[in-house]
C-alpha positions in Angstrom: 119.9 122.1 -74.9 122.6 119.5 -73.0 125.6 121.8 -75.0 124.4 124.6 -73.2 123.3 124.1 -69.7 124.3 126.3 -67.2 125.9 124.3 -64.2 127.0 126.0 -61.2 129.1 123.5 -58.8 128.9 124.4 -55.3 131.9 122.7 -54.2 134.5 121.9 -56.6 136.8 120.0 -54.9 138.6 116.8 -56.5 134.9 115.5 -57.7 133.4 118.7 -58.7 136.5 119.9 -60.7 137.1 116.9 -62.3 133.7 116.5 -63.7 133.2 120.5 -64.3 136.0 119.7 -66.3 134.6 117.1 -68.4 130.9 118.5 -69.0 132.7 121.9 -69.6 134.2 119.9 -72.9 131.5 118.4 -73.5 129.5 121.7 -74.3 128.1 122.8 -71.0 128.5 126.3 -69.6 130.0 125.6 -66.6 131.3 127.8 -63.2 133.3 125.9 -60.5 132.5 128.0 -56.8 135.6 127.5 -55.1 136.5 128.5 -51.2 140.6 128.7 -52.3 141.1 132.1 -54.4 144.6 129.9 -55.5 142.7 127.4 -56.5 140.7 130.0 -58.8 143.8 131.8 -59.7 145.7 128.4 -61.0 142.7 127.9 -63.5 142.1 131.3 -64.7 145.7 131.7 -65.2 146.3 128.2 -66.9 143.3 126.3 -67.2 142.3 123.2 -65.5 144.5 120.3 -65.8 143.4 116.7 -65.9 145.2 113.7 -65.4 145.1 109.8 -65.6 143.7 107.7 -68.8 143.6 111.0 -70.8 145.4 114.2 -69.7 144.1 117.5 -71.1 143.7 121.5 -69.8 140.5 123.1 -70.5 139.4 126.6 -69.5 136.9 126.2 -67.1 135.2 129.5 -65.2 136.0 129.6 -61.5 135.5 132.2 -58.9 135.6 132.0 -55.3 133.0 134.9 -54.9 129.6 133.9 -54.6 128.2 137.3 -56.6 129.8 136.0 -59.5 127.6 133.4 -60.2 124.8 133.9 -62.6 121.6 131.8 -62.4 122.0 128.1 -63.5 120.3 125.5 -65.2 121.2 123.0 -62.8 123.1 123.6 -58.9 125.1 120.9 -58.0 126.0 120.8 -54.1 129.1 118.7 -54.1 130.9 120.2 -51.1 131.2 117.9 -47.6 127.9 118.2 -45.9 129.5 119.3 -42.9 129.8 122.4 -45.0 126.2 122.3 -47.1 124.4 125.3 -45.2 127.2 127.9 -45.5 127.5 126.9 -48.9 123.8 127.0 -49.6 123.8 130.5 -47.5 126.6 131.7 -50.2 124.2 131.5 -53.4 121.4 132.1 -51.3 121.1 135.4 -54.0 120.3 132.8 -56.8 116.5 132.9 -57.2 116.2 131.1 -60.8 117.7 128.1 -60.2 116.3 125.5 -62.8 117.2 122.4 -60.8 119.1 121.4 -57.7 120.9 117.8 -57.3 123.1 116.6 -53.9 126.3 114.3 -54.9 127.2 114.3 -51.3 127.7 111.0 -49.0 124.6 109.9 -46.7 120.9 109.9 -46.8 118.7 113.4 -46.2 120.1 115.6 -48.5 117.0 115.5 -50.7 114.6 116.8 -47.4 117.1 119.7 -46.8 117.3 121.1 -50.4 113.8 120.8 -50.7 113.1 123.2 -47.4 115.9 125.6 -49.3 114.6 125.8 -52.7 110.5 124.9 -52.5 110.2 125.7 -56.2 112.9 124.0 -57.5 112.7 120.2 -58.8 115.3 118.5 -56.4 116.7 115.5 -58.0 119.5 112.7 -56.6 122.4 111.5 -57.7 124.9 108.8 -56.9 128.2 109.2 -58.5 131.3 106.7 -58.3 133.5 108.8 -60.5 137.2 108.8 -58.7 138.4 112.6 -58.8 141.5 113.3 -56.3 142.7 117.3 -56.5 146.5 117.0 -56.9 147.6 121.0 -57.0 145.9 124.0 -57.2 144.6 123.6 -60.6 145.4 120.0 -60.8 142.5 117.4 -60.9 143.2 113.6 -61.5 140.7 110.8 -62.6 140.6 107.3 -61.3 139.4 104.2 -62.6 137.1 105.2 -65.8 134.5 102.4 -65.3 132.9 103.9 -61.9 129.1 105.3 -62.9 127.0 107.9 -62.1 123.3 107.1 -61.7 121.0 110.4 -61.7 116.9 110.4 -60.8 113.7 112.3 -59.8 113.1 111.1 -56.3 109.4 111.4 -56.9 108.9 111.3 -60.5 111.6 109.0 -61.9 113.5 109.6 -65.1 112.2 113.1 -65.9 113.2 115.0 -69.4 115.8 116.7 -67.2 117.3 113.2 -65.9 117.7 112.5 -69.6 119.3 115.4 -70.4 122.0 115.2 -67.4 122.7 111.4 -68.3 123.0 112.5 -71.4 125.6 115.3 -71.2 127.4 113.2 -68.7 128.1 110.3 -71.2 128.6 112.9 -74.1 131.6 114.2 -71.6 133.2 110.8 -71.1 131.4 110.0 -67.8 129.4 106.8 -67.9 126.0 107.7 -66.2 122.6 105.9 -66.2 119.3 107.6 -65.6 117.2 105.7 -63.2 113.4 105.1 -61.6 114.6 104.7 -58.3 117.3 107.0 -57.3 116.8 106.4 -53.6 117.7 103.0 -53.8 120.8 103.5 -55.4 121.5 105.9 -52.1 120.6 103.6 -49.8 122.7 100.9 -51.3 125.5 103.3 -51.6 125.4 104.1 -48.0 125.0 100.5 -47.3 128.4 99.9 -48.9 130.0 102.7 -47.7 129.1 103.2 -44.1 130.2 99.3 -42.3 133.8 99.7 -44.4 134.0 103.7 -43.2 133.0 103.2 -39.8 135.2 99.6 -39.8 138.2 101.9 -40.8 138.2 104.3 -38.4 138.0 101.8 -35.4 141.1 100.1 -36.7 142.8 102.6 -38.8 143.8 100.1 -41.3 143.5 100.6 -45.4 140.0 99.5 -46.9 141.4 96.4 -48.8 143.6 95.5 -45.6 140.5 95.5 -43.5 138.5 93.9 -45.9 140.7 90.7 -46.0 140.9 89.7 -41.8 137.9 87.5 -41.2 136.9 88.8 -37.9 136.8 92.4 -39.6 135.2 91.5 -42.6 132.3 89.9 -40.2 132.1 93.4 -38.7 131.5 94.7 -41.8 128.3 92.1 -43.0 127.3 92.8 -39.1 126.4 96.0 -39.8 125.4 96.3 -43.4 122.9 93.6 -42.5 121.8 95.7 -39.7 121.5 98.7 -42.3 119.2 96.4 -44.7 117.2 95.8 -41.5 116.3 99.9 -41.8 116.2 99.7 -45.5 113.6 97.1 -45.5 111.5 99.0 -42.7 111.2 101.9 -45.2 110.0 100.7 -48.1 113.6 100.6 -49.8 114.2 98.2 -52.8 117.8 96.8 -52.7 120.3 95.2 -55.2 123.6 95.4 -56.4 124.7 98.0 -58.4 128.3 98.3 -60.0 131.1 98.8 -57.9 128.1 99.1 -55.0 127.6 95.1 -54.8 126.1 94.4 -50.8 123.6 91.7 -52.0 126.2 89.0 -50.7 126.7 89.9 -47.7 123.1 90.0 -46.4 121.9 86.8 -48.1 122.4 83.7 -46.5 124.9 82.4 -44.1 127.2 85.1 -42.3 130.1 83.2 -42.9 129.5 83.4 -46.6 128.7 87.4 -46.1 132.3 87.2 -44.5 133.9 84.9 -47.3 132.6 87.5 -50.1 133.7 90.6 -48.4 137.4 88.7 -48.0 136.8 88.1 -51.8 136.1 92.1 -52.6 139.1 93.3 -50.6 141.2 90.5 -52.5 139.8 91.8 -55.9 140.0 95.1 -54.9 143.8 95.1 -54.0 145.0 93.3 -57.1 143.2 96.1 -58.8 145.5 98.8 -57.5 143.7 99.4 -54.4 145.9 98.5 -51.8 146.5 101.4 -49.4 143.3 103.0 -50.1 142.1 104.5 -46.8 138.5 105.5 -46.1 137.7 109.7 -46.3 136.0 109.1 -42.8 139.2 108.2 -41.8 141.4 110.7 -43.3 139.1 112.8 -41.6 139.9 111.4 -38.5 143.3 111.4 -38.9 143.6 115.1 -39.8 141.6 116.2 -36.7 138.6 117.7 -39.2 134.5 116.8 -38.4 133.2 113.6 -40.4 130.3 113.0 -42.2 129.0 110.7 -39.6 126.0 112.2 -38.7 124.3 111.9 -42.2 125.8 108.6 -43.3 125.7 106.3 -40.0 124.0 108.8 -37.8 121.2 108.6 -40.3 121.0 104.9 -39.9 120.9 104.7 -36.3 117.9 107.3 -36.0 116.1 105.5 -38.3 116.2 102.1 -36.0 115.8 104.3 -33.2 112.1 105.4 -34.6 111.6 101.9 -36.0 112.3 100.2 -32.5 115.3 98.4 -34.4 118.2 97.5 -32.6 121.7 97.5 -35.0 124.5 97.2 -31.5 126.9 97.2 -34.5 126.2 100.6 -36.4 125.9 102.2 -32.6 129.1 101.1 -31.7 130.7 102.2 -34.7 128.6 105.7 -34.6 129.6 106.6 -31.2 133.3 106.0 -31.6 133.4 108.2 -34.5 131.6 110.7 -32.3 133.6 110.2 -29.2 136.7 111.0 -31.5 135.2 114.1 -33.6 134.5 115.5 -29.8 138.5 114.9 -29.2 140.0 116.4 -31.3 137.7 119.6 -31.4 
């Protein structure tokens, strides 16, 4: 059945066209639901393009009208989640929808599609897979060992997780199936959210930031203030790869401090040096963040718990303060 799901992506921005793309060659019927009718145009006119280790064009379908698309197999949401409920109002016509996944940054996503589609079987993903749109029509691919881990929230690795993981390493896309998808969110956002939030109050590239010692101690301040949630929720943490965090909340802080110095050095002789956060980009370009669901999140949570994380705060209300700026 994998060569012929039906996938729509809601959102098909540098992510979602790059891996439309690649399950489209793989077999699956895919339709990419764009906002930009020139992005749609490019691809009808002259397929999608992909760049990096391997460069191909493949006919993908794309429309930027809603009523175009028929009822899938599987929904992917993959647009910002600033933007999730007018999206989700936009195929709100879709009533046989077989399965519905979020590949979006934060924590929450599962609650909200589960209130939209009641019936459906809502399942998580993490994805690491590097996709930057270039053009109208133009997708490029990063580094090909970053995973995707798929899972059932509530049930595991279903015959439908199988069949995902399965089409997504048919495509070219390394992807594991996994027991306990919510810890591979939590660990993701535990990663993401100290270096995000870290970036925008200095504006400096990730590796840069990464590799000053009093930043870098920012940084374990606040992912071991995240574990502190984690932990009062039941979440099971570890490393996973490319999402390592297991360092910097065991033992010593100045040891958290020395291996975050070590990433950022590992991570700029790898070609990462210049690499700036999307939180900041946001910022940069005056458009909303995804604070609220990533850090925001976080600093709920410890409010409810009676946790106190000074760090994440901090971080969270600067971001805020600056969204409210520039609006």
């Amino acid at each position: 059945m994998a060569q012929s799901m039906k996938i729509v992506m809601l959102g098909a921005g540098g992510w979602g066209a790059l891996v439309g793309a690649y399950l489209t060659r793989a077999g699956a019927d895919v339709t990419l639901l764009f906002r930009r009718q020139a992005h749609v145009d490019a691809i009808r006119k002259s397929g999608l393009v992909v760049e990096g280790e391997e460069n191909f064009t493949i006919a993908v379908n794309a429309t930027a009208n809603p009523a175009e698309v028929a009822e899938p197999d599987l929904l992917i949401v993959a647009v910002k989640n600033q933007d999730t409920d007018a999206a989700l109002d936009s195929v709100s016509h879709l009533k046989q929808i077989g399965a519905v996944l979020s590949v979006q940054n934060g924590l929450g996503q599962e609650e909200k599609l589960s209130r939209r589609f009641p019936r459906q079987q809502v399942l998580g993903m993490v994805s690491r897979i590097a996709g930057s749109l270039l053009d109208y029509g133009r997708v490029r691919r990063g580094d090909r060992d970053f995973p995707t881990w798929v899972g059932d929230p509530h049930r595991g690795i279903t015959p439908l997780v199988s069949e995902i993981t399965e089409l997504f390493n048919k495509s070219g896309l390394p992807c594991f199936s996994t027991e306990d998808i919510r810890g591979v969110e939590w660990t993701k956002v535990l990663w993401w959210v100290p270096s995000s939030l870290t970036a925008v109050l200095t504006r400096l590239a990730q590796t840069q930031l990464m590799q000053i010692p009093e930043l870098a101690y920012l940084v374990v301040m606040m992912t071991r203030e995240g574990v502190t949630v984690a932990e009062r929720m039941g979440i099971q943490l570890r490393d996973y790869p490319t999402i390592e965090i297991m360092d910097r909340c065991r033992g010593a802080v100045e040891e958290g401090v020395a291996s975050v110095m070590a990433q950022g050095k590992a991570w700029e002789e790898h070609g990462g040096k210049g690499y700036k956060q999307a939180m900041l980009l946001d910022v940069e370009r005056g458009r909303k963040t995804e604070v609220e669901e990533t850090a925001g999140y976080l600093v709920r949570r410890a409010e409810e718990f009676g946790l106190t994380v000074p760090f994440l705060e901090t971080g969270y209300h600067v971001v805020r303060g600056l969204e409210q700026a520039i609006a």
